[in-house]
C-alpha positions in Angstrom: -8.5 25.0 6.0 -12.3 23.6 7.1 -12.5 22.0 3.4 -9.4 20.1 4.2 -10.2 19.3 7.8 -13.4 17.7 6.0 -11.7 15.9 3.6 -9.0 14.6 6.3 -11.9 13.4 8.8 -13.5 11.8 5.7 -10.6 9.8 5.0 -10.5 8.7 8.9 -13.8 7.8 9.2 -13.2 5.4 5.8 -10.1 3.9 8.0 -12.3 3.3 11.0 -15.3 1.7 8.8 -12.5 -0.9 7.5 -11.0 -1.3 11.1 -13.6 -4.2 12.0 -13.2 -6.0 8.9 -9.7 -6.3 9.1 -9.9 -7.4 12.7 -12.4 -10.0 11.6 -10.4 -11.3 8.8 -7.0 -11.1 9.8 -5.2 -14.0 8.8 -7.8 -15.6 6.7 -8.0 -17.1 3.5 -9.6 -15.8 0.6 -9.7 -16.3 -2.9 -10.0 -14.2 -5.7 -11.9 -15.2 -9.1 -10.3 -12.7 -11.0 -12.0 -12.8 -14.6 -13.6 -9.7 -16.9 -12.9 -6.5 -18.3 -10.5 -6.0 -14.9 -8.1 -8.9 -16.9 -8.2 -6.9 -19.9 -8.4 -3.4 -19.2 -4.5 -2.1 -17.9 -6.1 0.6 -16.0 -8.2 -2.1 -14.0 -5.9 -4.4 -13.6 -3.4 -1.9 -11.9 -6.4 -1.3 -9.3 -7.3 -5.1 -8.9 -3.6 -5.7 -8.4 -3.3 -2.9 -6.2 -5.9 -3.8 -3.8 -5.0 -7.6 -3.2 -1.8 -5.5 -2.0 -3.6 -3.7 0.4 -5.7 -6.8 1.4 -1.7 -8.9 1.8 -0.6 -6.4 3.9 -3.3 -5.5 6.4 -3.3 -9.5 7.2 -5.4 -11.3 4.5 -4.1 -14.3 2.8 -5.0 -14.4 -0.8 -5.1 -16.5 -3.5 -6.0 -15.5 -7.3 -7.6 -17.8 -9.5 -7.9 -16.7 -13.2 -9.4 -17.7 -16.1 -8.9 -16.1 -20.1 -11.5 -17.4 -21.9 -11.4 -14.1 -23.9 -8.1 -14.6 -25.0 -8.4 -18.0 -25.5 -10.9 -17.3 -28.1 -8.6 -15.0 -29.8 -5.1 -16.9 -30.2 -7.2 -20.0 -31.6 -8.9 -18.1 -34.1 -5.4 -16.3 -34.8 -3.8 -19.9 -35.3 -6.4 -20.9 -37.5 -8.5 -23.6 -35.3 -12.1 -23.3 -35.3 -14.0 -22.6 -31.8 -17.1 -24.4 -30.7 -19.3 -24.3 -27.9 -22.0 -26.7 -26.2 -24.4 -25.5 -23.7 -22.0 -22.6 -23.0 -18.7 -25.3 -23.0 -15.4 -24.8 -25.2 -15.0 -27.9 -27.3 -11.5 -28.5 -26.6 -9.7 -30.4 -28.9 -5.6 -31.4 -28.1 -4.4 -28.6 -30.1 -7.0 -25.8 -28.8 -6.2 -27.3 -25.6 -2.1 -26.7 -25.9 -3.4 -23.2 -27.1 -5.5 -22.6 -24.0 -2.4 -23.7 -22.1 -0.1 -21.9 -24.0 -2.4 -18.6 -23.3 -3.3 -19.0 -19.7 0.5 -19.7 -18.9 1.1 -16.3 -20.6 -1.6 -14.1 -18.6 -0.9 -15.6 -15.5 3.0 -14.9 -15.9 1.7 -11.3 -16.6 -0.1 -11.4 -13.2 3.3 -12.1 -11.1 5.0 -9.6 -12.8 2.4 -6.7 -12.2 2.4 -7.8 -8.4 5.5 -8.2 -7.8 6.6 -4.7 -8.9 3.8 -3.6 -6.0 6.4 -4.9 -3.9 4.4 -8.7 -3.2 6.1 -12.2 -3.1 3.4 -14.1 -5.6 4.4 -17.4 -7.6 2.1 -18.5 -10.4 1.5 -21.6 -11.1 -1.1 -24.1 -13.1 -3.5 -26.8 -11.1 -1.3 -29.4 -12.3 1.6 -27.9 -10.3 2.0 -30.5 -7.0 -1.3 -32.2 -8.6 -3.7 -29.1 -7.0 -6.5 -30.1 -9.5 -7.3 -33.5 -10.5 -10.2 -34.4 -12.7 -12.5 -36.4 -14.7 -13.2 -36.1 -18.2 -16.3 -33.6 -18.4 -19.5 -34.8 -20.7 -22.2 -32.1 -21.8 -25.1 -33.3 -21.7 -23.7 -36.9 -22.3 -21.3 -35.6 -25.3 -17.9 -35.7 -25.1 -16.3 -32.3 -25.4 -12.7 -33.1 -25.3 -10.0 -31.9 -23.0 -13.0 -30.3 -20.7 -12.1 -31.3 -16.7 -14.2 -31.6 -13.5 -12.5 -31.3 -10.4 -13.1 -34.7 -8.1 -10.1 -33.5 -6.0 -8.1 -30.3 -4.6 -4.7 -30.9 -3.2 -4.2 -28.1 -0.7 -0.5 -29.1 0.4 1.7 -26.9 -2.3 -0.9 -23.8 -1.8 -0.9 -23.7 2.3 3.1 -23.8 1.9 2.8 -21.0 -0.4 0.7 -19.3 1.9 2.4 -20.2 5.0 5.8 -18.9 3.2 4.2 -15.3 2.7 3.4 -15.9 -1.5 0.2 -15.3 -3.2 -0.4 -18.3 -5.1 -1.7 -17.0 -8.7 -3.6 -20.2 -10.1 -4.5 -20.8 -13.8 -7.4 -23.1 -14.3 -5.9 -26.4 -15.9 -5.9 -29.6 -14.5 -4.3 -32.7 -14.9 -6.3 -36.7 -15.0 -5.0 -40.1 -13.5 -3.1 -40.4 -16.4 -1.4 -36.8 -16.0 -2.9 -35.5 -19.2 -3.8 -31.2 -19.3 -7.8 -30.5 -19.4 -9.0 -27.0 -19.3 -11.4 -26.3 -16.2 -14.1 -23.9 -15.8 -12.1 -20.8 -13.7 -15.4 -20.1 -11.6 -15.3 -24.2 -10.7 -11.9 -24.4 -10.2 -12.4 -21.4 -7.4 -14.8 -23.1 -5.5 -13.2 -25.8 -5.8 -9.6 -24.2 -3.9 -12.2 -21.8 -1.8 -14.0 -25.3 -0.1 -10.5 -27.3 0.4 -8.4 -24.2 1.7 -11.4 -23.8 3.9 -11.8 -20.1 2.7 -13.7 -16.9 4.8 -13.8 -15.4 1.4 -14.4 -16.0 -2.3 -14.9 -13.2 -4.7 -15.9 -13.4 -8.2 -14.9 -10.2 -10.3 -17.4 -9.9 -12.9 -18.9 -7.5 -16.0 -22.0 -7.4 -13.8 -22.8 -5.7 -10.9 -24.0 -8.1 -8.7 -27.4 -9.9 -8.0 -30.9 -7.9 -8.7 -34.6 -8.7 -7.9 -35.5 -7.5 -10.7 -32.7 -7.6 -13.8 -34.2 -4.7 -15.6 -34.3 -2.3 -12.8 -30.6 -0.9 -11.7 -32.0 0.1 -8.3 -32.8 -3.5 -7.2 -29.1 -4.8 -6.4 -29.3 -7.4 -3.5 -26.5 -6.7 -0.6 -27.1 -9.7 0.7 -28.1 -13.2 0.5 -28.2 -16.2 3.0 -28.3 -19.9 1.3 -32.4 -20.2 1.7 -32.5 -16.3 0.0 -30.3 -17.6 -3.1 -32.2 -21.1 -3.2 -35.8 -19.3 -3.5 -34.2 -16.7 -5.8 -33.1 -19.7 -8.4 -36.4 -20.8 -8.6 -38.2 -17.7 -9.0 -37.0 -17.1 -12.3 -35.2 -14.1 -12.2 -32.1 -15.5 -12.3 -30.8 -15.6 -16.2 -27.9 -16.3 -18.3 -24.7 -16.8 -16.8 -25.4 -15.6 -13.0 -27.5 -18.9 -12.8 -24.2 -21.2 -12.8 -22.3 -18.5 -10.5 -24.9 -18.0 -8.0 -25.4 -22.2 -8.0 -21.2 -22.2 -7.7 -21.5 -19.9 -4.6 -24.1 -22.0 -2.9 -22.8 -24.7 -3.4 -19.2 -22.9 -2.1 -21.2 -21.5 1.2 -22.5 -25.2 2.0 -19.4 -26.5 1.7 -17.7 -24.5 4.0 -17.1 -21.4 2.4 -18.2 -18.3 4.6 -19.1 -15.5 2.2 -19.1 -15.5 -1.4 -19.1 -12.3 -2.9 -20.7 -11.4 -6.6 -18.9 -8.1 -7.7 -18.3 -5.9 -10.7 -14.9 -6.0 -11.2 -15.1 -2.9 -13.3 -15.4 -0.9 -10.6 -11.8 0.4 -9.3 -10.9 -1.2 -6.2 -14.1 -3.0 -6.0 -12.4 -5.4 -3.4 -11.3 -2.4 -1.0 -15.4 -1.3 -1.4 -16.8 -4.5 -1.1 -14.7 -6.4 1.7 -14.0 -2.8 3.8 -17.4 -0.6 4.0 -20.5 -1.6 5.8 -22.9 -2.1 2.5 -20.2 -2.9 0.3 -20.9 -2.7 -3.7 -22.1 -6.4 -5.0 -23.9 -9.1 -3.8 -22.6 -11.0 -1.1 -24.0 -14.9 -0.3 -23.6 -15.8 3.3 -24.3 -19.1 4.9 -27.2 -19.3 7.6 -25.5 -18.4 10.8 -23.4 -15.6 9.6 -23.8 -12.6 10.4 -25.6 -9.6 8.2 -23.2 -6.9 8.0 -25.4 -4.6 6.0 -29.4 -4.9 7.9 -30.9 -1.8 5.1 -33.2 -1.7 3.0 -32.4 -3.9 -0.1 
């Protein structure tokens, strides 16, 4: 009976450490870059889904933006079409671009469907549903890569009526140009993108990574937490490789424009939303801008 009094009192005091985080954030926006093994694994999935339920219905407004570059990969090679890349860019001609449509329409259907059977309203839709996304052809270091888009403007009008209607937008990373043709977007851009114009307390990034280290060879060195002049001084030092140099730029630049806290996590942790966003260290790396406040004050 005293094991199980433990374990009950454990399970309390978990519900207690969440209590001021869901006070804080009640009613707030965030968004979710949901990318990964947790898109490919069911298992993970099941626990991603599960948790933007949780974070619904303690008060949280969420959106979910997706990307599939993994999948992408695989139907164009399946249809015969050859896949290129510059400086880490798909080369995306009109038919691997109706393929990446084709694909992304696909997985984000599949995200409704597993929500909705959790019991939540979601809708998903594309960023060239009520014009979300607009863009500009993207270049590549000045050569033209095709159907590549860079945001120059979010249209927030269809999302906050979503929102305001209890859904969970589920967002799939193409855009439309002035002339209402489909380009494929980066899904981390098109996050901070939504993030900055829905004026979000939150963005998340699920990645295969754990979070930000001081030093990438040594597991023990995870940062908790970084404000904008800790990330800037960090970029230049060096120890910043591969693709957490764009994503920790993305969440800067997210943070300055308005963006509260952008958090870095491993989404293939189960429930690493629930850990990150509800305990007082949380699991990643979170990015905060000057004046907020430290939640974790440790040793890092």
């Amino acid at each position: 009976m005293e094991q199980k009094m433990e374990m009950w009192l454990q399970k309390a005091n978990v519900l207690i450490e969440a209590l001021p985080y869901i006070q804080r954030f009640h009613g707030k926006t965030i968004v979710v870059k949901y990318g990964g093994s947790a898109m490919v694994d069911h298992e993970l999935k099941k626990s991603v889904i599960r948790d933007v339920a949780l974070l619904k219905l303690v008060g949280f407004r969420p959106i979910i933006v997706h990307g599939g570059g993994k999948e992408i990969t695989k139907w164009v090679n399946k249809v015969g079409l050859e896949t290129n890349f510059v400086n880490g860019l798909r080369v995306t001609d009109k038919p691997t671009m109706e393929v990446a449509e084709m694909v992304l329409n696909k997985i984000n259907k599949g995200l409704v469907s597993m929500m909705e059977k959790t019991g939540l309203k979601a809708v998903g839709i594309s960023g060239k549903d009520g014009t979300i996304l607009r863009v500009d052809k993207k270049l590549s270091g000045g050569r033209d890569i095709g159907y590549v888009g860079e945001i120059k403007e979010v249209n927030t009008q269809l999302l906050n009526t979503l929102l305001d209607n209890d859904f969970i937008p589920v967002i799939c990373p193409i855009g439309s140009d002035d002339n209402y043709h489909s380009f494929n977007i980066n899904a981390d851009d098109a996050a901070c993108a939504i993030a900055t114009a829905v004026k979000a307390s939150k963005l998340a990034f699920l990645t295969d990574i754990e979070g930000v280290y001081r030093d990438p060879l040594d597991r023990t060195s995870l940062i908790s937490e970084l404000t904008i002049p800790e990330a800037e001084e960090f970029l230049k030092s060096g120890n910043v490789g591969g693709g957490m140099l764009p994503k920790l730029q993305n969440c800067i630049d997210a943070i300055r424009a308005g963006v509260s806290r952008v958090h870095i996590l491993d989404g293939r942790i189960e429930h690493c939303l629930l850990l990150e966003f509800f305990t007082d260290k949380g699991i990643g790396t979170a990015i905060i801008g000057e004046n907020e406040e430290r939640y974790y004050t440790g040793n890092q």
